[in-house]
Every structure is written in structure tokens, then in C-alpha cells.
C-alpha positions as CSV (number, residue, x, y, z in Angstrom):
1,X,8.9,36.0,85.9
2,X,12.2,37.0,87.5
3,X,13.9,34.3,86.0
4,X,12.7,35.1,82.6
5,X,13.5,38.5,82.9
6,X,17.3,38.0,84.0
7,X,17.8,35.2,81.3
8,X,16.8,37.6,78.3
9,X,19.0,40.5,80.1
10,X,21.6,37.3,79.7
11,X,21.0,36.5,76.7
12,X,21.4,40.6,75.2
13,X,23.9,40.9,77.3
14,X,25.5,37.4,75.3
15,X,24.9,38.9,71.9
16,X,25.9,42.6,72.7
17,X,29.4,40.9,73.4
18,X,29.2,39.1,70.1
19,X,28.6,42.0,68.4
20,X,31.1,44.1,70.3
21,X,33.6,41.1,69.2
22,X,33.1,41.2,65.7
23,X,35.7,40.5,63.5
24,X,34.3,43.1,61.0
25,X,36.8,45.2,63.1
26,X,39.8,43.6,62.4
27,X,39.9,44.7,59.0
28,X,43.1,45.4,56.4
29,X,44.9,48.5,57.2
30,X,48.0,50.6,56.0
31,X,50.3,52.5,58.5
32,X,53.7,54.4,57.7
33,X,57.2,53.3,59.9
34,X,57.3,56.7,61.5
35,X,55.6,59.5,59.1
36,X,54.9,59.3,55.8
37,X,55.9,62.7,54.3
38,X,54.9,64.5,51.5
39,X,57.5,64.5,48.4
40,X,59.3,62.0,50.2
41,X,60.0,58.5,50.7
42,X,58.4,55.9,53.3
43,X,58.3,52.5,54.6
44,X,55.0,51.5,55.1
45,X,53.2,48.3,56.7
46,X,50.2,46.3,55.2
47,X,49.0,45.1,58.4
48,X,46.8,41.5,57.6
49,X,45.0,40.2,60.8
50,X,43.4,37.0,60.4
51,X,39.7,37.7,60.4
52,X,38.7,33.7,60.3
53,X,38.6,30.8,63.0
54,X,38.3,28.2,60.7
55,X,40.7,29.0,57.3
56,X,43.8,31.1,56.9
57,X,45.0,34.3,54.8
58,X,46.7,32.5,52.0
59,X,46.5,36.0,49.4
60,X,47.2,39.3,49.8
61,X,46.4,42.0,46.3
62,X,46.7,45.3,47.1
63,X,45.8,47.9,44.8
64,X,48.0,50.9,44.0
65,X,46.4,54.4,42.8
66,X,46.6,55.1,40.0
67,X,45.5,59.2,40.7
68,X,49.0,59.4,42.5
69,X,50.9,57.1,40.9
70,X,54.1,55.6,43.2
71,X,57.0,55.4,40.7
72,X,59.3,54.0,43.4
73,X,57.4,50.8,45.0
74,X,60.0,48.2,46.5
75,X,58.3,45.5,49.1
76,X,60.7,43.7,51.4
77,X,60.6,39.5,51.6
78,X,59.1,38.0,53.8
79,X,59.7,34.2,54.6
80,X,57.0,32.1,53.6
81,X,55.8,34.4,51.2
82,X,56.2,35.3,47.2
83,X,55.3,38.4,46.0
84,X,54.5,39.9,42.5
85,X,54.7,43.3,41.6
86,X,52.6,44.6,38.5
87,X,53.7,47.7,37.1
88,X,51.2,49.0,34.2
89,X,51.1,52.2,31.7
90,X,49.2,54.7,33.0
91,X,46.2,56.1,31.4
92,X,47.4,59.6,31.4
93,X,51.1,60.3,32.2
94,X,51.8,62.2,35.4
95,X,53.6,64.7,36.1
96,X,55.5,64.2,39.2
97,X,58.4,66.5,40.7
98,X,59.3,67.9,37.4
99,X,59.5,64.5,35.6
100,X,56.8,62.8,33.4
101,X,55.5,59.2,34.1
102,X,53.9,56.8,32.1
103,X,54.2,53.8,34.0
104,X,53.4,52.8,37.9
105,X,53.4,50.0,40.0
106,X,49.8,49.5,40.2
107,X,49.8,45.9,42.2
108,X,51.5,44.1,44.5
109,X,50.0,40.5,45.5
110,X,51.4,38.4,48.2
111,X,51.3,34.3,47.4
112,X,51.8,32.1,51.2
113,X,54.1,29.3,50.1
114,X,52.7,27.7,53.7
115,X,49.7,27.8,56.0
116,X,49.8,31.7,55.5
117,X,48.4,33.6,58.5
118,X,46.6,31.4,60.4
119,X,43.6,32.2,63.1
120,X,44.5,34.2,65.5
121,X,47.3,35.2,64.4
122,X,48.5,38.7,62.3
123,X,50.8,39.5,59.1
124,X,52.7,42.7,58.3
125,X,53.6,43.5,54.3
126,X,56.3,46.1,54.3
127,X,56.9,48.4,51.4
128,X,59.3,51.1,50.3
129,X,57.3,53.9,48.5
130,X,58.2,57.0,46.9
131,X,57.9,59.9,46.1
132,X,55.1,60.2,47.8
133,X,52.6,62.9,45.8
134,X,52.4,66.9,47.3
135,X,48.9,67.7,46.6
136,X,47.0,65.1,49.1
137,X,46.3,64.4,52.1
138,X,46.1,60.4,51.5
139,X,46.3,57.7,49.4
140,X,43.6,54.8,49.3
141,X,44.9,51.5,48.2
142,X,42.2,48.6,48.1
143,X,42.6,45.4,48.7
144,X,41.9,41.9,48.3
145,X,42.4,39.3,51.5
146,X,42.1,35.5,50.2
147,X,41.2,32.5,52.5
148,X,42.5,28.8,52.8
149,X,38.7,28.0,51.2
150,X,39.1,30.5,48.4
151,X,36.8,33.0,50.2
152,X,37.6,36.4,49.4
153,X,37.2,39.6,51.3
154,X,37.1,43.2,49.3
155,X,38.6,45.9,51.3
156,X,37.8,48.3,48.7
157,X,35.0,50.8,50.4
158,X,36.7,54.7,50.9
159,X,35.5,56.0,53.4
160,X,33.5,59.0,52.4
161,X,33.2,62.7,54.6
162,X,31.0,62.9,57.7
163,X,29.9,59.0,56.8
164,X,30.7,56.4,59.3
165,X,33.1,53.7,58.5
166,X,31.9,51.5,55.8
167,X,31.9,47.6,56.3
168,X,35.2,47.0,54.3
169,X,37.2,50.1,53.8
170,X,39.7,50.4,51.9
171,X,43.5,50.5,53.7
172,X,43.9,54.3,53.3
173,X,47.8,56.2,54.2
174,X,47.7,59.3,55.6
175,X,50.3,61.8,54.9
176,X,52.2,64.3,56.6
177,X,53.2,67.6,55.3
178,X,56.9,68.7,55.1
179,X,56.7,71.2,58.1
180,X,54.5,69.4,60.4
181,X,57.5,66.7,59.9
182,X,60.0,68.9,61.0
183,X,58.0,70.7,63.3
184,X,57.5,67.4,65.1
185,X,61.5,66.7,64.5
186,X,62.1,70.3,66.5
187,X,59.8,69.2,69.3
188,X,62.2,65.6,69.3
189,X,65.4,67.5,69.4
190,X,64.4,70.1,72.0
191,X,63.2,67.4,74.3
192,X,66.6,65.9,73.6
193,X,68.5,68.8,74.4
194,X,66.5,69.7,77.5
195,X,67.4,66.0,78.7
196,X,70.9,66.8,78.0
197,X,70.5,70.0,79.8
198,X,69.2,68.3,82.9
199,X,71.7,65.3,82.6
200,X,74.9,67.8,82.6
201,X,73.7,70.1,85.6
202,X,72.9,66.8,87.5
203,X,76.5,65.9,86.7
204,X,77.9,69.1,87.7
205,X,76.0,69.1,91.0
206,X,77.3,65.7,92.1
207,X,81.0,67.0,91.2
208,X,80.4,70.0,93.2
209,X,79.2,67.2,96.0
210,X,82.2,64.8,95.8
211,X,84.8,67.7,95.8
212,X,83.4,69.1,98.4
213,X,83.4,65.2,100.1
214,X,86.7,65.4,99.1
215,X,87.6,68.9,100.8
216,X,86.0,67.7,103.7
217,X,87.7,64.2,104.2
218,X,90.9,65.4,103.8
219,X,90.3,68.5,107.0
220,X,89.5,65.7,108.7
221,X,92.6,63.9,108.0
222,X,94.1,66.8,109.2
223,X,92.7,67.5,112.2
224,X,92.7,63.5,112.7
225,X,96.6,63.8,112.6
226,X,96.7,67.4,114.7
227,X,94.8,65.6,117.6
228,X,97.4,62.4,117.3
229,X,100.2,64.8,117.6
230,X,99.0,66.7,120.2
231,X,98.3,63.7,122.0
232,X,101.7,62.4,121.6
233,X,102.9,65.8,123.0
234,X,101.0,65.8,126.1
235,X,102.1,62.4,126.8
236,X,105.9,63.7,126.7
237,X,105.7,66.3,129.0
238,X,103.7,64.4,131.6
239,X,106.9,61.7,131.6
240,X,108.7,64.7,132.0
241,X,107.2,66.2,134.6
């Protein structure tokens, strides 16, 4: 019985671990090179890890909203890889900082001219984008990871309020406001200048040390060369005497 017993604890135990190691975790994700700020421009990385042990990511179509339209969307080359970008009319022009726009970049698709990102391994798609829109909070793209054997994987789920994460959800960038940016910029800069601070009264300290070293070394000189003299003296007057 006790055997039995500690072999099913073993065997929970085994597929907790499994579960726990799921690569439904290791989904497609979108995060910015530093912040991505409202109104502003941003690099940001399509991070691609490979979800697979047997095939590799050989695709990559990522879907640009088309609610906030990018007008500026510029991705950067990566070796090994061609890449498409699909700019489309939009539905409804948009008016974005004081200027009208009727077309987008609405897709951007990443080709492997080689094994592509192979088991184990990860894949960042960087991308210039701009002028990022002033009334959200985020921008969902969704996205499409192909395998080696044609498999396909739809990150397209957005996450909805107070839900829990769906299976595949969508790669989703959040953005910063203007003076939460430059409130975190102050807190960089007076970290900075406190290091400074600290830096130059440390360096005044230790010049007040080694000129007082130096004060000190050269009384001693002195009274080095007193003591010799009055040695020499002494010596004098003895012979004399």
C-alpha cells in the first residue's frame, strides 16, 4: 500500500511539473527599448521564443491596429531574415496630431531564409514606431507564429478586464504617459546628481587627507633635519671640550 501510495504522489508530482513547464507560457510578446511614450516615437521588440521541440519558427505576421493607426513603422534587418511590410487604406481616416491619415502600415511578416528559430532557442523583431496615439493606454497587435511543418499558432486573444490570461493572447504594448516619462527621467537625473554629489565630497575629503599627509611629512622633514643638526652640534663641542 505504501508503495502505491508514494508512486501516485510520484507520478502527480511528474505531471504537476509537466504542466508547470508548459510551453503555453512561452508565448509571443511585445516590449518597448526603454518606454514607449505617448505622442512619441519608440523602438520596440517582437520577442519570438520557440515554443516547439521538434520544428522551428520559420514565419512571423504581426498584425498592426488599425483603431490607432502607426503612420511611422520602420523594422530593422535582421540576418537570416526578409521582411514585408503591408501598408493598407484605412477604413476611416484618422486624425492624428493635427494631420489626417488614410493609410497605415497594417502588417509586417518576417520570412527565415534558414532554419529560423530553432528549439530552444529565442528571436527578437525590432521596430521603429511612431507617433505613438495619446488617447490609450495600449496597443494590441496579433499575431501569427508559423512552424517548419506549416503549423500555425494564433496569438490573437486580448486579454479582456478581471479575466485571466487567455491561452494565446495577443502581443499587447503598454504605453507610458508624457509625465510619468519625465517623472521617471527626474528620479534618473537626481540619482545622478546625488552620485555626483557623493563622488565630489569623497574627492574633497581625500584632498583634505593628502594635504594634510603632505603638511605632515614635510614637519617631519624638518624636525628630521633639526635633530641631525643638533646632533652634529653636540658632537663639536664635545671635541672641543
Amino acid at each position: 500500500m505504501k508503495a502505491s501510495r508514494i508512486a501516485a504522489a510520484a507520478a502527480v508530482a511528474g505531471s504537476a511539473v509537466v504542466v508547470l513547464s508548459s510551453p503555453a507560457f512561452a508565448h509571443v510578446s511585445v516590449q518597448p527599448e526603454g518606454a514607449a511614450v505617448k505622442g512619441g516615437y519608440a523602438v520596440v521588440d517582437f520577442k519570438v521564443p520557440n515554443e516547439r521541440d521538434d520544428a522551428s519558427t520559420t514565419q512571423l505576421e504581426v498584425t498592426f491596429p488599425t483603431d490607432h493607426p502607426l503612420a511611422s513603422v520602420l523594422p530593422e534587418p535582421i540576418s537570416g531574415w526578409t521582411v514585408k511590410v503591408t501598408r493598407s487604406k484605412l477604413a476611416k481616416p484618422a486624425e492624428m496630431h493635427g494631420e489626417t491619415i488614410t493609410e497605415a502600415v497594417t502588417k509586417v511578416t518576417w520570412t527565415a531564409t534558414g532554419k529560423g528559430v530553432e528549439p530552444g532557442y529565442f528571436q527578437k523583431f525590432p521596430v521603429s514606431v511612431g507617433m505613438l496615439p495619446t488617447d490609450t493606454d495600449q496597443l494590441v497587435f496579433k499575431a501569427l507564429q508559423t512552424y517548419s511543418d506549416k503549423q500555425v499558432v494564433r496569438w490573437i486573444e486580448v486579454q479582456k478586464d478581471g479575466a485571466e490570461e487567455p491561452e494565446n493572447p495577443a502581443p499587447t504594448l503598454e504605453l507610458t504617459s508624457a509625465s510619468a516619462a519625465g517623472s521617471t527621467a527626474e528620479d534618473a537625473s537626481d540619482t545622478s546628481a546625488k552620485t555626483e554629489t557623493t563622488a565630489s565630497d569623497t574627492t574633497s575629503s581625500d584632498g583634505s587627507a593628502d594635504t594634510t599627509a603632505r603638511v605632515l611629512g614635510v614637519v617631519g622633514i624638518v624636525v628630521g633635519a633639526a635633530g641631525v643638526a643638533y646632533g652634529v652640534l653636540a658632537g663639536r663641542r664635545r671635541t672641543t671640550v
